[in-house]
TIVOSE-610603 format. One line per 3 residues: number of its first residue (from 0); for each residue x, y, z of C-alpha. Coordinates in Angstrom, 1 decimal. Layout:
BEGIN
NUM) X/Y/Z; ... .
END
This chain:
BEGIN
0) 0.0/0.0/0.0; 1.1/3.6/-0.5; 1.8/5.9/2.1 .
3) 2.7/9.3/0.7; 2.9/12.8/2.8; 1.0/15.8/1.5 .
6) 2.2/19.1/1.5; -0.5/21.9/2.5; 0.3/25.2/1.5 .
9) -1.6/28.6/1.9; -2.6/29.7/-1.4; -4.8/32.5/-0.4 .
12) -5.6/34.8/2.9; -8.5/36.8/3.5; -6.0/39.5/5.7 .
15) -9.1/41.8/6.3; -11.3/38.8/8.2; -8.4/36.6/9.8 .
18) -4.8/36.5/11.3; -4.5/32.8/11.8; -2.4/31.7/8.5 .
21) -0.3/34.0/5.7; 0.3/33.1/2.3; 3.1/30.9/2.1 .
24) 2.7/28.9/5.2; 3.2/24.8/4.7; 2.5/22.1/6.9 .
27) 3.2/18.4/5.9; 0.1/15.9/6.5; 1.7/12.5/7.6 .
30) 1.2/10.6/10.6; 0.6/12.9/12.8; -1.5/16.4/12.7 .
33) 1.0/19.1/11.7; 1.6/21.4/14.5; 0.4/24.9/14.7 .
36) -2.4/23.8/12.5; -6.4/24.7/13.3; -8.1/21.9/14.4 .
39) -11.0/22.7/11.9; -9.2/22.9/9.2; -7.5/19.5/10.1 .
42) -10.7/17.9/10.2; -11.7/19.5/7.1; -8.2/18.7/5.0 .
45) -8.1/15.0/6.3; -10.4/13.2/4.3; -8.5/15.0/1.0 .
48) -4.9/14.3/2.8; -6.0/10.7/3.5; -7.3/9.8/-0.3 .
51) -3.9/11.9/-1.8; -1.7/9.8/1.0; -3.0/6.5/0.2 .
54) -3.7/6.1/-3.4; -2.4/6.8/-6.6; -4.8/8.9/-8.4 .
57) -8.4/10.1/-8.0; -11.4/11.1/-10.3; -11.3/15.1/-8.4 .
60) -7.6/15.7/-9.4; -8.3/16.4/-12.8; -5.2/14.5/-13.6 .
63) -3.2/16.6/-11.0; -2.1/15.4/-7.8; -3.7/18.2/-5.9 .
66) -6.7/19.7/-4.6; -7.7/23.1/-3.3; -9.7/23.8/-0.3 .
69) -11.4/26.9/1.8; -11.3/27.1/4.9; -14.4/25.9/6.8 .
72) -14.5/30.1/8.0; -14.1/30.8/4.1; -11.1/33.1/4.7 .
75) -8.6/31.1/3.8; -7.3/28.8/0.8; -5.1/25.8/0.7 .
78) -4.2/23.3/-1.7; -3.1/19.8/-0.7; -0.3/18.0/-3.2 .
81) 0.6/14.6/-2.6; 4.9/14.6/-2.1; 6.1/12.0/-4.2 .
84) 10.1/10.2/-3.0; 12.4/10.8/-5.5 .
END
């Protein structure tokens, strides 16, 4: 079975309606729940981390190994990309 991390990165940050992320910010999903990360948007993300960390491709990556989601408060944007060993 595969067992790939997934890199979450902040794509996009409503400044005007929240101060909990900034653009740029990563957190690997693996294991564990990434630290420093909102519990709601871990429980959100999870279900997309867990199908991107344990198969190879899905019908909702439109042939990309990535996925974008809000933020269950709407102000913020990640996208979720399966990290593939080299």
């Amino acid at each position: 079975m595969v067992d790939y991390l997934v890199n979450v990165e902040v794509i996009a940050v409503d400044e005007a309606k929240t101060s909990c992320q900034r653009v740029g910010d990563r957190f690997i999903i693996g294991k564990r729940t990434p630290a420093g990360m909102c519990s709601k948007v871990f429980h959100l993300l999870y279900p997309y981390a867990a199908v991107l960390r344990f198969t190879d491709n899905c019908r909702w990556e439109h042939g990309e190994s990535a996925i974008t989601v809000n933020c269950p408060d709407g102000h913020v944007v990640y996208r979720l990309t399966r990290i593939i060993p080299e």
